[in-house]
N, C-alpha and C positions, 0 to 999 in steps of 0.2 A: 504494500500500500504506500503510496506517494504521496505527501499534504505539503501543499500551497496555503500557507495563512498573511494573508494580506493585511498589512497593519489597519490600526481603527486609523482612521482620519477625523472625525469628528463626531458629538455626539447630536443625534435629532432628537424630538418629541417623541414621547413613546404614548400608546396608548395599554388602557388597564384590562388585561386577561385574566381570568379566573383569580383575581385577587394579587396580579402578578406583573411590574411592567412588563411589554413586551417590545425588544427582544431584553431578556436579562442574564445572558451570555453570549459565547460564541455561538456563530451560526453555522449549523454542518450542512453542508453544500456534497449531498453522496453523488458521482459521478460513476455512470457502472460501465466504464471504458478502461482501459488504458491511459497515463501521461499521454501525450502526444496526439493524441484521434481528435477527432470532428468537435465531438463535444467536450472534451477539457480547453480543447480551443475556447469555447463558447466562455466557457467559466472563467478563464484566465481573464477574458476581456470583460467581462459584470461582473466580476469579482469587485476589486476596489471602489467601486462605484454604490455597490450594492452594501457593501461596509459605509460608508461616507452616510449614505440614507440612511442604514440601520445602525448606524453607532456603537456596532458593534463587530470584531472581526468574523469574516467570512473564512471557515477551515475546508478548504475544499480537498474529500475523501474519495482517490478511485479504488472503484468492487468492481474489479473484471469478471467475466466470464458467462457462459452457458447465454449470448446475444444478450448480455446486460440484467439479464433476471436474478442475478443474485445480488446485486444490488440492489433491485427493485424489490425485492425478496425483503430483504432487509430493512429496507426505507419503510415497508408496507409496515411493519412491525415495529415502528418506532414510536415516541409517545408526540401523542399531535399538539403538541405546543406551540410549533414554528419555527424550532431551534432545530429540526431537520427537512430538510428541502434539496429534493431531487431533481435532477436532470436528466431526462430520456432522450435516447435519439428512435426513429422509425422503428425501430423493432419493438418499442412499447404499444404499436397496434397490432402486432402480429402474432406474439410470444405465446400467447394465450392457445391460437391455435395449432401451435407446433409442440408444446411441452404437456405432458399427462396431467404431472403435477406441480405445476409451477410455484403455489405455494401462496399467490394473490392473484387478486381478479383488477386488470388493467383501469376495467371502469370505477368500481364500487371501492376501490381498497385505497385509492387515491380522491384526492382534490385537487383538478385541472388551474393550475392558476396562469399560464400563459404560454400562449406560442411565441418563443424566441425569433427563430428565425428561419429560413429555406436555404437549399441551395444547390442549384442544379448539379446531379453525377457528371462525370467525365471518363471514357472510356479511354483508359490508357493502355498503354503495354512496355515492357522492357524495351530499351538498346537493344538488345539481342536478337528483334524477335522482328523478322521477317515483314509482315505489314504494317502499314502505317496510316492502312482507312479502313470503314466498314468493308464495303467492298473487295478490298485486297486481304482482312481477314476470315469473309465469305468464300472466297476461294482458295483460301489456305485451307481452312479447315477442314471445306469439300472433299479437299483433295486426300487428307488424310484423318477422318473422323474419330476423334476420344484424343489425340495429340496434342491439341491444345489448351493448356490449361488456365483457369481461372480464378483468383484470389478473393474470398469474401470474409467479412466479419462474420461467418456462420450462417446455417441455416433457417429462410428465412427472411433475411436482410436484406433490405434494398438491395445493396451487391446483388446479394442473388437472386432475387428473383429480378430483379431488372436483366441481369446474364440468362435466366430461362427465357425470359419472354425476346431476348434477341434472339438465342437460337432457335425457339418457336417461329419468329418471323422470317430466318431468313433458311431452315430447317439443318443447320449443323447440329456439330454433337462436340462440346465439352467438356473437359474434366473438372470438376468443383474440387479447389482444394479450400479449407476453412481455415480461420486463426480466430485469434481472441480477440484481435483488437484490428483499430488502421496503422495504426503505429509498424507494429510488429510485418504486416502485409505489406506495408510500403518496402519493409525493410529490403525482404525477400524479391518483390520485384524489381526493386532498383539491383539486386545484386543479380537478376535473370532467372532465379526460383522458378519464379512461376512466370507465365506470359502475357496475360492481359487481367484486369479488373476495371468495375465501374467506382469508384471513390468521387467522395463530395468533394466541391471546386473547392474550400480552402486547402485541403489535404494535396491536390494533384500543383496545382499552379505553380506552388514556388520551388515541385521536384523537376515539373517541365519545362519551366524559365529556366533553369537549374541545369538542364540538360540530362539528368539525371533518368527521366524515363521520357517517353513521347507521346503525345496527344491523338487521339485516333476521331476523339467525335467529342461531342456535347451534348449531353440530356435535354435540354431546354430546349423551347419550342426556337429559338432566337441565338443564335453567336452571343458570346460573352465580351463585354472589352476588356478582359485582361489577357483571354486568347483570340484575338478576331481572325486570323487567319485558319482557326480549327473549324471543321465542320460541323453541322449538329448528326444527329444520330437519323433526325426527322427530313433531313436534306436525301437519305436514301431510303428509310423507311419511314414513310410520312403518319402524322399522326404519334408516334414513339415521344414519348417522357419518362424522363429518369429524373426526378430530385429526392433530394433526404432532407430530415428538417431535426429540431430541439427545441425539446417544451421543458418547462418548468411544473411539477407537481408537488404536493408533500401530504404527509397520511392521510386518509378519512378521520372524520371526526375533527379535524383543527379547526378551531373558533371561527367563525365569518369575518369577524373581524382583521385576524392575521393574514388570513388568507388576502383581504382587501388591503391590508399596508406591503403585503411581499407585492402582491401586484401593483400597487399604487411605485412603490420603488422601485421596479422589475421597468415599471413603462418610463418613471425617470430616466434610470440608466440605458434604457434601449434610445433613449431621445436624445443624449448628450451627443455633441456634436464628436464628441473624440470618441466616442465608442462605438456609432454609426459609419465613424471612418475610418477605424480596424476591422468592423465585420465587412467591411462592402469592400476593403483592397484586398480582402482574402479571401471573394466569393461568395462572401454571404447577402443575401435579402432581408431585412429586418423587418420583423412582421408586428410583434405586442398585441399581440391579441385578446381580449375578456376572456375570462375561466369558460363561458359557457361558447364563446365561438369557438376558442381550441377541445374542449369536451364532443364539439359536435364532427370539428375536423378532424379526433382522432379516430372516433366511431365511422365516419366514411373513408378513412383509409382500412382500417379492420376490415370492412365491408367489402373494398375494392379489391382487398389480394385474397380474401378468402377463396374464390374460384381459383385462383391463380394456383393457391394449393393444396387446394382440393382436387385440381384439375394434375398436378405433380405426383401428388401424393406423399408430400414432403410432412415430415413427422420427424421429434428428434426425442430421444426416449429421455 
């Protein structure tokens, strides 16, 4: 476990819970990634901000593993004060129907307090590795089907089922390799492990600038400007979207109250001009959304990949 604690900067008004200011310690911030992935990204940058509001330091805790559910796991079972507040990435709409017993329920076991933020996948691949568009990795792989392999956060994951539904559309055959994290994935592909993945645009940008792996395509309906000369995914297979996003949740049962001040400093911090201009040079979309529009946005992605694996028959014991 890795913890980032960002000093207090100041203290704000606090308002009165169960007899208790709130916050009246550190605030745990459980991230269920790895250092380095999509979503401690997110944290590093609301972190200090979100201390400065709450006047109180912000301890941010990664719990890898099993596509983020043992953190969630954990968070789900924490005491609902406010003093622990989770951050999901996409697999907290799916998890549910890939795991027997995951141990909490996505909807009921959480309080939705905000959509962070979007951000279009990108299909990369190694140096090593032969194509260097959809098209040129359609005929690779034709040519020798199961050869090619591909990198995801687990079963499941945007990665991956964004990877099935390519080679649905364009009807190749893949090898899924899994890791724990983005971190650890990137690692492997920059060293030619593995050969292609789909990874969120903060993750890929500064390996590609970097030179370190190559750009094949872009999830988004639209070219990105920080790679405008990559193509999208939708420029050969029209209609194709690939984004990942990160919400903010913390247990069921937390006062309406706290819920309303994490969000009230959640959309602060999302609105400060310095922190809107770290997420958007590294790919992100800045969304801040109410508890109840991210609740409803989580329940139609759940929705939306259920056939997808159902249609798979994707299960992870």
């Amino acid at each position: 476990m890795k913890r980032i604690i960002f000093a207090v900067a100041a203290f704000a008004l606090s308002l009165v819970a169960a007899g208790q200011p709130y916050p009246n310690k550190p605030v745990r911030v459980i991230v269920p990634w790895p250092a380095g992935g999509t979503v401690d990204g997110v944290a590093r940058v609301i972190g200090p901000k979100l201390t400065e509001g709450l006047g109180r330091p912000i301890v941010v805790e990664n719990k890898a593993g099993a596509g983020g559910s043992i953190g969630q796991a954990e968070a789900a079972k924490a005491p609902a004060d406010g003093h622990t507040v989770l951050l999901v990435f996409d697999t907290h709409a799916v998890n549910h129907l890939l795991y027997r017993n995951l141990g909490y329920d996505p909807f009921r076991s959480f309080e939705h307090v905000s959509l962070l933020v979007t951000s279009p996948q990108v299909l990369v691949g190694a140096t090593n590795f032969a194509p260097g568009s959809v098209p040129e990795l359609v005929a690779f792989a034709k040519a020798d089907p199961g050869k090619v392999t591909y990198a995801t956060v687990g079963a499941g994951s945007s990665n991956h089922l964004n990877a099935l539904l390519l080679s649905n559309r364009t009807g190749i055959e893949m090898t899924h390799v899994p890791y724990k994290g983005g971190a650890p994935m990137m690692i492997d592909l920059v060293g030619g492990q593995v050969n292609v993945m789909f990874v969120s645009a903060p993750q890929a940008i500064p390996q590609v600038k970097a030179g370190r792996i190559k750009a094949l395509a872009i999830g988004s309906s639209l070219r990105i400007p920080q790679l405008p000369d990559t193509p999208t995914v939708a420029e050969t297979l029209p209609g194709f979207a690939a984004q990942s996003w990160v919400g903010m949740l913390v247990p069921a049962g937390t006062p309406k109250e706290i819920v309303a001040r994490l969000h009230a400093e959640t959309t602060k911090a999302l609105a400060e001009p310095g922190v809107r201009g770290k997420l958007a040079a590294q790919g992100f979309d800045v969304v801040g959304s109410t508890p109840g529009e991210f609740l409803a946005f989580a329940r139609a992605e759940s929705e939306k990949w259920a056939k997808v694996i159902r249609d798979y028959n994707i299960r992870v014991e």
